[in-house]
Biopython code that builds the backbone (N, CA, C, O; Angstrom):
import numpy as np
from Bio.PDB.StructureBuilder import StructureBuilder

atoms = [
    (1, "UNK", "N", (0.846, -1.176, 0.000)),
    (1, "UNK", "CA", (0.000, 0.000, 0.000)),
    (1, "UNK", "C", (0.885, 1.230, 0.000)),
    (1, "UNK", "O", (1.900, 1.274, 0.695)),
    (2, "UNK", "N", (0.625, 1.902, -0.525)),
    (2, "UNK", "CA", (1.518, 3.047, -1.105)),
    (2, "UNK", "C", (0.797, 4.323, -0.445)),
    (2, "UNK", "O", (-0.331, 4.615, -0.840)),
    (3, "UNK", "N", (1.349, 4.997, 0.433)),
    (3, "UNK", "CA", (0.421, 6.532, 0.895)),
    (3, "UNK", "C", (1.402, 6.780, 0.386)),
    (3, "UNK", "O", (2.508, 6.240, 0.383)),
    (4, "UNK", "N", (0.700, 8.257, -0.402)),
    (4, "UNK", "CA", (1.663, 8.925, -0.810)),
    (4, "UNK", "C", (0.757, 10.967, -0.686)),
    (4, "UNK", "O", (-0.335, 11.346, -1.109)),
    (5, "UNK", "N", (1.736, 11.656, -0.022)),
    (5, "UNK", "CA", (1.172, 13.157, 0.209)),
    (5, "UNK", "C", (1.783, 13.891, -1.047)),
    (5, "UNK", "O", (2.410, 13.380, -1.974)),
    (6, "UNK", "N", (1.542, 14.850, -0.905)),
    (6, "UNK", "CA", (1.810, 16.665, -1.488)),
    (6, "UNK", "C", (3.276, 16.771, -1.286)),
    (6, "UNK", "O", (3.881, 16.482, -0.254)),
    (7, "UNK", "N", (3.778, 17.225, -2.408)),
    (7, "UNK", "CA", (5.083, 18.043, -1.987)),
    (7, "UNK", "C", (4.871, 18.766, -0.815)),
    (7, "UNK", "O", (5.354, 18.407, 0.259)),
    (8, "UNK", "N", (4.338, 19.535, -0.920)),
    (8, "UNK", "CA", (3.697, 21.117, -0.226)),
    (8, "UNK", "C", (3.423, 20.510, 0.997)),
    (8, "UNK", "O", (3.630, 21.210, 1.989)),
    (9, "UNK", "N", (2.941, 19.199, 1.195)),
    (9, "UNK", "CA", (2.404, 18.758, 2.915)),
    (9, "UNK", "C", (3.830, 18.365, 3.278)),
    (9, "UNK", "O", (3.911, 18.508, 4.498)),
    (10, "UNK", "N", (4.977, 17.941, 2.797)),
    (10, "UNK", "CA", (6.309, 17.420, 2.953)),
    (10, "UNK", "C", (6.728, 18.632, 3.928)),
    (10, "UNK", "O", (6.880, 18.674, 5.149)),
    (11, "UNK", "N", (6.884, 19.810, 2.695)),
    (11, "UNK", "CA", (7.117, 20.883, 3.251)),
    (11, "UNK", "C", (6.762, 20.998, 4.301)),
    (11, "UNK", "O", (7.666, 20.928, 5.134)),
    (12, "UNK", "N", (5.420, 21.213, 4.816)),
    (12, "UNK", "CA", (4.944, 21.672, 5.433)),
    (12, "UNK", "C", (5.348, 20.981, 7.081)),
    (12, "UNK", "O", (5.420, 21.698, 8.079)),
    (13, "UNK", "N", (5.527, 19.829, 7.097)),
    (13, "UNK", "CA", (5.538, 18.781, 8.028)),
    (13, "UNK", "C", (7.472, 18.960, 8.410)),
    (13, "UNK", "O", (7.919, 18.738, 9.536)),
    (14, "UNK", "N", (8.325, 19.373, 7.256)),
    (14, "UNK", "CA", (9.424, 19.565, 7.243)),
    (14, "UNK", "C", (9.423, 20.895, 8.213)),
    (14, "UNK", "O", (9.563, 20.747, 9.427)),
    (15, "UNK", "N", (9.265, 22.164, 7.645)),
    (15, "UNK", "CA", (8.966, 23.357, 8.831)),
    (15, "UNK", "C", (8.314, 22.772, 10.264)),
    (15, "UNK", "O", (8.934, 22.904, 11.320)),
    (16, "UNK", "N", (7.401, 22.312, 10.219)),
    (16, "UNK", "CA", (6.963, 22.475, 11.973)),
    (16, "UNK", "C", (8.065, 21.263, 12.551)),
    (16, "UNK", "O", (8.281, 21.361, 13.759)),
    (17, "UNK", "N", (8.692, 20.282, 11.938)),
    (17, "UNK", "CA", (9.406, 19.396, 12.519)),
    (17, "UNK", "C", (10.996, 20.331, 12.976)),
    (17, "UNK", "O", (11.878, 19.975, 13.758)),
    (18, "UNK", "N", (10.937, 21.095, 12.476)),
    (18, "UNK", "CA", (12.102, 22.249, 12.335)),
    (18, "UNK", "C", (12.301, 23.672, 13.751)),
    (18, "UNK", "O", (13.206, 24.133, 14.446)),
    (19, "UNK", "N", (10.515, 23.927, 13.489)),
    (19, "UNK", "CA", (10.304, 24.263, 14.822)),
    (19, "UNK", "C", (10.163, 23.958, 16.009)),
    (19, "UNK", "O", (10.151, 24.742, 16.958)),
    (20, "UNK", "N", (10.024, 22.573, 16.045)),
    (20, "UNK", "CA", (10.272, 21.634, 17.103)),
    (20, "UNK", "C", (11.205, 21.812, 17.768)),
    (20, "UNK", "O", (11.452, 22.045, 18.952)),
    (21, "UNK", "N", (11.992, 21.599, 16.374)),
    (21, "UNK", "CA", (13.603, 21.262, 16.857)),
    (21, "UNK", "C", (14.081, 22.843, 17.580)),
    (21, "UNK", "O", (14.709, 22.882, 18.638)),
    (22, "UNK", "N", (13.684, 24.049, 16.845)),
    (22, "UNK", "CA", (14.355, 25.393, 17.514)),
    (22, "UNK", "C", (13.546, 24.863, 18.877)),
    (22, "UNK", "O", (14.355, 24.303, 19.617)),
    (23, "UNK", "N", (12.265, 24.869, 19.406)),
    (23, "UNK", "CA", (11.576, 24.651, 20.683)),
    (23, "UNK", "C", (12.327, 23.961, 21.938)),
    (23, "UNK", "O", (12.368, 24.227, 23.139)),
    (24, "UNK", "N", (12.958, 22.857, 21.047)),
    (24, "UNK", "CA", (13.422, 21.878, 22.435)),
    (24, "UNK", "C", (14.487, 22.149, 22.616)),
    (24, "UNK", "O", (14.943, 21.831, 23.715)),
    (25, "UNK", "N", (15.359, 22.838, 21.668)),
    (25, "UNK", "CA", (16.934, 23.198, 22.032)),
    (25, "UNK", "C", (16.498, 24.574, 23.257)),
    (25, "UNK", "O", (16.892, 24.529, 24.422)),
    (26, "UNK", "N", (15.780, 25.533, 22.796)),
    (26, "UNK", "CA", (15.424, 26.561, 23.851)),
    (26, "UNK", "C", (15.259, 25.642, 25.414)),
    (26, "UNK", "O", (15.956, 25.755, 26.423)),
    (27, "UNK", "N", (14.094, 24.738, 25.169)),
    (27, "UNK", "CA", (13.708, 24.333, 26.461)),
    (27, "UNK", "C", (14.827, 23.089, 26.948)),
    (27, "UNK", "O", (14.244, 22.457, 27.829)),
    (28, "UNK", "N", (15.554, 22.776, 26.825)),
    (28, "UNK", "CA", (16.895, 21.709, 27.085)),
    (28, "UNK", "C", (18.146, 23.253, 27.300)),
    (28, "UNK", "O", (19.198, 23.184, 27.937)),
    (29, "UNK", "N", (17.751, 24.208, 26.751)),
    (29, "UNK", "CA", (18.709, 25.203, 27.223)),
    (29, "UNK", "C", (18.554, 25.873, 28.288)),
    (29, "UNK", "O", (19.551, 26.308, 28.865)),
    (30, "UNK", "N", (17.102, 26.136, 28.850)),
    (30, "UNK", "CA", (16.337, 26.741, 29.603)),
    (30, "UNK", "C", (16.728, 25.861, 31.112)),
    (30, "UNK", "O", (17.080, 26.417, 32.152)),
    (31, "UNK", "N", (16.544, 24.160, 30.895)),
    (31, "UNK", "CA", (16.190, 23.036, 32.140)),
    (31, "UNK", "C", (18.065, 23.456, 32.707)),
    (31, "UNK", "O", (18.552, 23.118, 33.785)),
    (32, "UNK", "N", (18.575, 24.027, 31.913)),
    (32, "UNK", "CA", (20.074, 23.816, 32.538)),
    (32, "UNK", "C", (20.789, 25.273, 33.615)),
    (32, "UNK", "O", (21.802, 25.317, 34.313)),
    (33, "UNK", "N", (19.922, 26.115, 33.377)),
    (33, "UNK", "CA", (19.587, 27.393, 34.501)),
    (33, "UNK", "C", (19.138, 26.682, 36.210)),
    (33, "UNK", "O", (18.000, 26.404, 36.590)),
    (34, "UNK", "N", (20.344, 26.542, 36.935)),
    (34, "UNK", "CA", (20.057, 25.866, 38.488)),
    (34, "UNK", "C", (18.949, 26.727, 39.080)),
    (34, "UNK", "O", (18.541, 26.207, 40.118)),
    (35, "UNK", "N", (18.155, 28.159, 38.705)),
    (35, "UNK", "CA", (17.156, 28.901, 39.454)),
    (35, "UNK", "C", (15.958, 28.388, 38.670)),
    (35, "UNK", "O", (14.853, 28.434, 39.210)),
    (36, "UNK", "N", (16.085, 27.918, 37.479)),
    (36, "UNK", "CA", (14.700, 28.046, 36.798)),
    (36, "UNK", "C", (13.984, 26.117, 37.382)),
    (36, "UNK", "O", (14.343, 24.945, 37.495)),
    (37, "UNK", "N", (13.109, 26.802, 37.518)),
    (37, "UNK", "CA", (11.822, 25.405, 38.132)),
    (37, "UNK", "C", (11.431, 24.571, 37.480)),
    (37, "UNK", "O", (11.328, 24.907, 36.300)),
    (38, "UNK", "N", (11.038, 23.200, 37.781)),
    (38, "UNK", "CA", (10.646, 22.430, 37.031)),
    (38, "UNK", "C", (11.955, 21.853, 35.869)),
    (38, "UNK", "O", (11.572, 21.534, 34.744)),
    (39, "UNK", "N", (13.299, 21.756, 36.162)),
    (39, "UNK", "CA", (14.035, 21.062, 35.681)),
    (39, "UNK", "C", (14.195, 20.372, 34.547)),
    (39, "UNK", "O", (14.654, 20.547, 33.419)),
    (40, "UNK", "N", (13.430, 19.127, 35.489)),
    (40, "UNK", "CA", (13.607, 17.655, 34.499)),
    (40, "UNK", "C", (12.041, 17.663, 33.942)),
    (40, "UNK", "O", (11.643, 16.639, 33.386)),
    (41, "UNK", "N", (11.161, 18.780, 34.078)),
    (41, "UNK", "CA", (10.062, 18.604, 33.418)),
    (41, "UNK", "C", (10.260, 19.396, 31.717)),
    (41, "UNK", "O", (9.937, 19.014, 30.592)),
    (42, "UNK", "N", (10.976, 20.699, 32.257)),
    (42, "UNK", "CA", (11.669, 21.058, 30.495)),
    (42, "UNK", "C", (12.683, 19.957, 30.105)),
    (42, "UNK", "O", (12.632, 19.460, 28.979)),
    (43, "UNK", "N", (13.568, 19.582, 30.979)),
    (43, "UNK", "CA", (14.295, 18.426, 30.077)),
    (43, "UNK", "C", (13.314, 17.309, 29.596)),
    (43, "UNK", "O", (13.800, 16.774, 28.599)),
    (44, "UNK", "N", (11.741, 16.592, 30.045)),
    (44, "UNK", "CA", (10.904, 16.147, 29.193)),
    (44, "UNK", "C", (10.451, 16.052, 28.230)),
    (44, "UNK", "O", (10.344, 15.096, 27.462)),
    (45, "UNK", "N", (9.886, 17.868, 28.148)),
    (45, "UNK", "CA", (9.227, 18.699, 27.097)),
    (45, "UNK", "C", (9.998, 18.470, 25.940)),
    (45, "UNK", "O", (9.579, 17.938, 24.912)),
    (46, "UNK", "N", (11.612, 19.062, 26.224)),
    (46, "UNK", "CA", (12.638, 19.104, 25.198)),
    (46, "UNK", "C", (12.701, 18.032, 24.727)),
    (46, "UNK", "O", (12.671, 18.184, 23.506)),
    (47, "UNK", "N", (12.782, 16.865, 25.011)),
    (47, "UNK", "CA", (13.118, 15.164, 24.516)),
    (47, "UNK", "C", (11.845, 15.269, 23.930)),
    (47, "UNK", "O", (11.916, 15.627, 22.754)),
    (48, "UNK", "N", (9.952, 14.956, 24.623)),
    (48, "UNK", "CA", (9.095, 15.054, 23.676)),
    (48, "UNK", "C", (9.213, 15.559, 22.122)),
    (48, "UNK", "O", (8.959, 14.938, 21.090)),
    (49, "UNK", "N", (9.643, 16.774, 22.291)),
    (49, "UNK", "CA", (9.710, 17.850, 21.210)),
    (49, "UNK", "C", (10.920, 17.498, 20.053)),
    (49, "UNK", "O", (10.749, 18.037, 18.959)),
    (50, "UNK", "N", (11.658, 16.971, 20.150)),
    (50, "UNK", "CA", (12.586, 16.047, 19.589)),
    (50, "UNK", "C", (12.403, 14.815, 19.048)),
    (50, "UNK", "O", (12.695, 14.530, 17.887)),
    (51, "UNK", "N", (11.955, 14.110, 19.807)),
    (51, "UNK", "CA", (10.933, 13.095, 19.350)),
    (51, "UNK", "C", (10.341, 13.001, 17.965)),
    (51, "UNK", "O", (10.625, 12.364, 16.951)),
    (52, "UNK", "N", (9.104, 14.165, 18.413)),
    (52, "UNK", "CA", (8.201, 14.452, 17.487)),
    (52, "UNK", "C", (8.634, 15.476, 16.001)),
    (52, "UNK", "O", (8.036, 15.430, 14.926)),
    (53, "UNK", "N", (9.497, 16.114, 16.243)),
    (53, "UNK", "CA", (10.436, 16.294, 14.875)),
    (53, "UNK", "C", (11.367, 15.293, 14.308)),
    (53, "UNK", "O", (11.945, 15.452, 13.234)),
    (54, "UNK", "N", (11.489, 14.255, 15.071)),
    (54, "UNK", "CA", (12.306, 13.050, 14.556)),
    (54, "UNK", "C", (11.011, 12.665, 13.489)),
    (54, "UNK", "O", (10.974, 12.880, 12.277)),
    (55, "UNK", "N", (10.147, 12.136, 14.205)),
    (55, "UNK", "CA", (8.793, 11.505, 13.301)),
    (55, "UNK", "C", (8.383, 12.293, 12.421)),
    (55, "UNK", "O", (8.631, 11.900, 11.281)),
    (56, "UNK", "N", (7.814, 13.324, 12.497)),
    (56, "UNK", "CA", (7.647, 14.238, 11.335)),
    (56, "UNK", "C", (8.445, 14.379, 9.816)),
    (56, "UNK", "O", (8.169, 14.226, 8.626)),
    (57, "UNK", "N", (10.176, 14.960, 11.063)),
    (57, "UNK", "CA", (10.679, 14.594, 9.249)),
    (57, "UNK", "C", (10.839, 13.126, 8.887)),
    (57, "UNK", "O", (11.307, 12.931, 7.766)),
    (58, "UNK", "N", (10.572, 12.161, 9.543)),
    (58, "UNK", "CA", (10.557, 10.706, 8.918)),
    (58, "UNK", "C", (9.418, 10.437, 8.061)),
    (58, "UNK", "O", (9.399, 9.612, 7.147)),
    (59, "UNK", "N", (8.544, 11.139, 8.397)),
    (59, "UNK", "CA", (7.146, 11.456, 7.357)),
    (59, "UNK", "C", (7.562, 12.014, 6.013)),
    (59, "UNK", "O", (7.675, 11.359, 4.977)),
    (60, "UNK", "N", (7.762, 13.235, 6.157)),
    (60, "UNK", "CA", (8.062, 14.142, 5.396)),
    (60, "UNK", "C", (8.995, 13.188, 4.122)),
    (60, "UNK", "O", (8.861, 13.056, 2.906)),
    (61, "UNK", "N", (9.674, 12.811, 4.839)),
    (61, "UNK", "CA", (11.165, 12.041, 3.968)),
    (61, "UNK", "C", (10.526, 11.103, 3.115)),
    (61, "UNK", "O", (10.683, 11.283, 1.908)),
    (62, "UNK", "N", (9.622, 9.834, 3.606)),
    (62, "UNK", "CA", (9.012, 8.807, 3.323)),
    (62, "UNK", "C", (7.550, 8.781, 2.368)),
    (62, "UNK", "O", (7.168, 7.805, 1.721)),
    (63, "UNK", "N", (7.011, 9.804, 2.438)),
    (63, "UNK", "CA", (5.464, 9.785, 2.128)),
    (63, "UNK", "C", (5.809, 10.793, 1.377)),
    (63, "UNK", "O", (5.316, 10.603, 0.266)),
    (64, "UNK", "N", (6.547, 12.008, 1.414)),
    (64, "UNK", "CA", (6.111, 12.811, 0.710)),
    (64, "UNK", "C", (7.171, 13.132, -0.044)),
    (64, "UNK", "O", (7.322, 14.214, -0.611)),
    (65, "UNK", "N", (8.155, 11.924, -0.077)),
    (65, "UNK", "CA", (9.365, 12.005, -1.238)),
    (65, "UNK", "C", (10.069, 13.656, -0.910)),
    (65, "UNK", "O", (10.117, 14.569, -1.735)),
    (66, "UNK", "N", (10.517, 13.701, 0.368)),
    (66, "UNK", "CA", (10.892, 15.210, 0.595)),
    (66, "UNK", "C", (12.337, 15.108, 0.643)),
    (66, "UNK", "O", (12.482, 13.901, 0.833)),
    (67, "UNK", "N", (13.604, 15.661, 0.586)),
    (67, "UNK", "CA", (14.657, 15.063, 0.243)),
    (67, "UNK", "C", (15.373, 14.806, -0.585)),
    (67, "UNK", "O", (16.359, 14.107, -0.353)),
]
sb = StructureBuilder()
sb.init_structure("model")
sb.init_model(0)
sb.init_chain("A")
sb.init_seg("    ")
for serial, (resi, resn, name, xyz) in enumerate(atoms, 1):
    if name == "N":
        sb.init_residue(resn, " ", resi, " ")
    sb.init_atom(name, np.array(xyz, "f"), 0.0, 1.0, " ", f" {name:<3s}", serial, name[0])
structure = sb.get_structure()
């Protein structure tokens, strides 16, 4: 079975996987401030957020021939 998307959704899935990635470097930059709260809950966020731009551009790459 063959899914196959849009250039343009490639794109599209390519950018927010991108903004991810600026997101979690902020918040993995943020968890490493000894005053700022909640720690290992931005070091979470940041890994989530990484994650989910891993998958995205694995989308992007795969389905929508992006690459």
């Amino acid at each position: 079975m063959d899914l196959a998307m849009a250039h343009h959704t490639g794109l599209r899935l390519a950018e927010i996987a991108g903004l991810l990635l600026v997101f979690g470097g902020i918040w993995l930059a943020a968890a490493q401030f000894p005053r700022m709260r909640m720690q290992t809950g931005r070091t979470v966020i940041a890994g989530l957020a990484f994650a989910s731009a891993g998958v995205l551009l694995i989308i992007a790459v795969h389905w929508a021939h992006f690459g």
